[in-house]
C-alpha positions as CSV (number, residue, x, y, z in Angstrom):
1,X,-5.0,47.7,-87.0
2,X,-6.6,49.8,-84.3
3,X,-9.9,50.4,-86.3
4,X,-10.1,46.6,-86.3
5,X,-9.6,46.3,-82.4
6,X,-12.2,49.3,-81.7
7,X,-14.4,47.6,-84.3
8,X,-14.4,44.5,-82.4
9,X,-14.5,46.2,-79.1
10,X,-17.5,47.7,-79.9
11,X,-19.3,44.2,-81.1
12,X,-18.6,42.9,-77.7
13,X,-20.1,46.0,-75.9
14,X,-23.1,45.8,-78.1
15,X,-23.9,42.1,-77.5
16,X,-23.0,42.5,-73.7
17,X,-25.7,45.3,-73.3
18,X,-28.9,43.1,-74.5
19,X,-31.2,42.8,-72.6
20,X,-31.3,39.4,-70.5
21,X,-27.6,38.2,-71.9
22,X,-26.4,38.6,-68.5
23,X,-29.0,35.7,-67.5
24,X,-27.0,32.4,-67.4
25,X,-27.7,29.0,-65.7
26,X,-25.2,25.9,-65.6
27,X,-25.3,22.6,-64.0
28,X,-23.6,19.0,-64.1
29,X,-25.4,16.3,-63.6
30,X,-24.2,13.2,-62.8
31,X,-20.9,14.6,-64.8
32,X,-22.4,16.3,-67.7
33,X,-22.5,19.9,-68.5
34,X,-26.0,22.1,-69.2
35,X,-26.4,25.3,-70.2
36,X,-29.5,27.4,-70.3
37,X,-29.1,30.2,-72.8
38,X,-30.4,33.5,-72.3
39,X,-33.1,33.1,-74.5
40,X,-34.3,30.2,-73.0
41,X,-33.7,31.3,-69.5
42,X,-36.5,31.9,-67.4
43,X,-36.7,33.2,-63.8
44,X,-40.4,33.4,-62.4
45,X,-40.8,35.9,-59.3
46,X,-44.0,34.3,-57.4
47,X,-45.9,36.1,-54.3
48,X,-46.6,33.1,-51.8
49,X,-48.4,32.8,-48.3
50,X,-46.0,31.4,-46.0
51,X,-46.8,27.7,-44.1
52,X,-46.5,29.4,-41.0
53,X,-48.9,30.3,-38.2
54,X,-48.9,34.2,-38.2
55,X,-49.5,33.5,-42.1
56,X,-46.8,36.3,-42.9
57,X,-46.6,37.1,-46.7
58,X,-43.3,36.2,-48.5
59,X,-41.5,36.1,-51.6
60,X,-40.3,32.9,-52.8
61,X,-38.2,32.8,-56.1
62,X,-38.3,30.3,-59.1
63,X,-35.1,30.0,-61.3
64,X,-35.7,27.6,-64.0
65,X,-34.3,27.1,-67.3
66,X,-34.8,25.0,-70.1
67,X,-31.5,23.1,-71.2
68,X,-30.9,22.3,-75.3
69,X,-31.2,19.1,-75.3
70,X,-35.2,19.7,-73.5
71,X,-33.9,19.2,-70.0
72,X,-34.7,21.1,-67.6
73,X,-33.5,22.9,-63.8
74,X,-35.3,24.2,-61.3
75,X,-34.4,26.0,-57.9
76,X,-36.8,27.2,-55.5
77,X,-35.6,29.5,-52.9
78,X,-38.1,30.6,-49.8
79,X,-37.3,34.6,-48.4
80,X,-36.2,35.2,-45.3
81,X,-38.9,38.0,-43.8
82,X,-39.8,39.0,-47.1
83,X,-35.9,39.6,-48.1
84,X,-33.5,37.5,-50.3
85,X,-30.1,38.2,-48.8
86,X,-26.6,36.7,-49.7
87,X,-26.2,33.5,-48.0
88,X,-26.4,30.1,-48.2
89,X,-30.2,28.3,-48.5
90,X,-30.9,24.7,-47.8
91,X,-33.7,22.4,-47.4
92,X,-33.1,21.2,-43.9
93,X,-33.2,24.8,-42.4
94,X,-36.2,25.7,-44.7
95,X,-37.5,22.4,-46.3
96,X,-39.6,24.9,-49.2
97,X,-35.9,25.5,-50.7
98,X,-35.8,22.9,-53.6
99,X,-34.5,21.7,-57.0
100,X,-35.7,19.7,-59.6
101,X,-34.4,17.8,-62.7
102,X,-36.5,16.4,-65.5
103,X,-34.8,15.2,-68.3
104,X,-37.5,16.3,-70.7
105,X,-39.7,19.4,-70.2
106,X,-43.1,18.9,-68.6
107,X,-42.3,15.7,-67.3
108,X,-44.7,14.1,-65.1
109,X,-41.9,12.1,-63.3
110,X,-38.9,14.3,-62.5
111,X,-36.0,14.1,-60.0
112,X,-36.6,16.4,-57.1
113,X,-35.6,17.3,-53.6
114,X,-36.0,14.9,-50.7
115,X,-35.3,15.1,-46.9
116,X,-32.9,12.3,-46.9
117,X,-30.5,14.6,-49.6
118,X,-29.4,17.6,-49.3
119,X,-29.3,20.5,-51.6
120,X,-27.3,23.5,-51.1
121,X,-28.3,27.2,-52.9
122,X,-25.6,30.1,-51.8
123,X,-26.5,33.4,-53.2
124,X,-23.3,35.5,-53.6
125,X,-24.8,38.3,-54.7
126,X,-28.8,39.6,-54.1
127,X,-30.2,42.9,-55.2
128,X,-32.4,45.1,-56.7
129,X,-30.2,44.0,-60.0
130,X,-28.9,40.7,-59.7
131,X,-29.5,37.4,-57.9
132,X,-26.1,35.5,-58.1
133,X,-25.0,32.3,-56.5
134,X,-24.0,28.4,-57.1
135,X,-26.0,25.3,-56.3
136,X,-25.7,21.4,-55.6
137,X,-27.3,18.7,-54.3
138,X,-28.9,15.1,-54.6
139,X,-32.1,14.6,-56.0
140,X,-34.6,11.6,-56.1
141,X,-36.9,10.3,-59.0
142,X,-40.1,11.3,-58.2
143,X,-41.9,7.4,-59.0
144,X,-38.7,5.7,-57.9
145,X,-36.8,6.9,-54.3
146,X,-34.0,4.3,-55.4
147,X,-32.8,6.1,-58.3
148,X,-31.0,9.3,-57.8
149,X,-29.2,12.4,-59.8
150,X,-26.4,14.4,-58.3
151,X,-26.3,17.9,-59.4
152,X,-23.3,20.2,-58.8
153,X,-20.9,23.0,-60.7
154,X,-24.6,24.5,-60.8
155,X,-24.4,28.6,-61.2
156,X,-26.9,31.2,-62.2
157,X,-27.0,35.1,-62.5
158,X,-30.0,36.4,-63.3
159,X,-30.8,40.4,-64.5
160,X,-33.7,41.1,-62.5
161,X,-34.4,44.1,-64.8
162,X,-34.8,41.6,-68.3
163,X,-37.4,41.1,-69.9
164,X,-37.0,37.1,-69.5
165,X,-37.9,37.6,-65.8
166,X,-42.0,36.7,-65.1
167,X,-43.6,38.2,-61.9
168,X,-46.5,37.0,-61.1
169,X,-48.9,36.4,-57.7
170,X,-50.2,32.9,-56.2
């Protein structure tokens, strides 16, 4: 009996150690669960010039993933001075922080952040490993104000050091 309990054991160490299966991203919408598995999670690290007058250079982060039924979620969330810290992002204290639903991928009409709703990103945990937090918020259809989304339950953890993760420079 204990060979079979270390056998197991060691199953769940092994599949806990791939790379990018710490990479997870959930959401209701509207009252139905999504899931992004880690292999079709992707988390995009862009370099952007900041909208601002002394044209500081800033990071702003991407987390997206594409759901299994071809949805997808998108979060957008602007640095503060160049640094992601724990905290809580929303768009009416930066209006860059978004979100975006699209219930197929590549959509050209999507549900996305407006100033009239507000979406709320609070990172728990941000590193040089792991970005961590939850999510919610209201979202608009891009070709029709009137109909909206609500998102919430939304969490993500994301491995910075996987090989799902995409830096690139804009």
């Amino acid at each position: 009996m204990a060979l079979c309990v270390l056998g197991l054991s060691a199953c769940k160490k092994d599949h806990e150690d791939k790379p990018g299966s710490a990479n997870t991203l959930t959401v209701s919408v509207n009252g139905k669960s999504y899931t992004s598995s880690s292999k079709d999670f992707v988390m995009f690290i862009d370099t952007i010039t900041a909208r601002s007058t002394d044209q500081v250079t800033n990071l702003a982060y991407e987390i997206s993933g594409p759901m299994s039924g071809g949805q997808q979620v998108g979060l957008y969330i602007n640095t503060v001075n160049g640094q992601l810290p724990a905290g809580e992002y929303t768009n009416t204290t930066d209006a860059e922080n978004a979100m975006y639903w699209s219930e197929t991928l590549n959509a050209r009409d999507f549900y996305a952040t407006t100033p009239q709703y507000g979406i709320t990103i609070n990172l728990t945990r941000s590193d040089s490993s792991f970005i961590e937090g939850t999510f919610s918020g209201k979202l608009a259809y891009t070709s029709d104000g009137t109909k909206t989304v609500e998102l919430t339950s939304g969490q993500f953890k994301v491995d910075l050091k996987s090989p799902y993760i995409v830096h690139q420079r804009l």
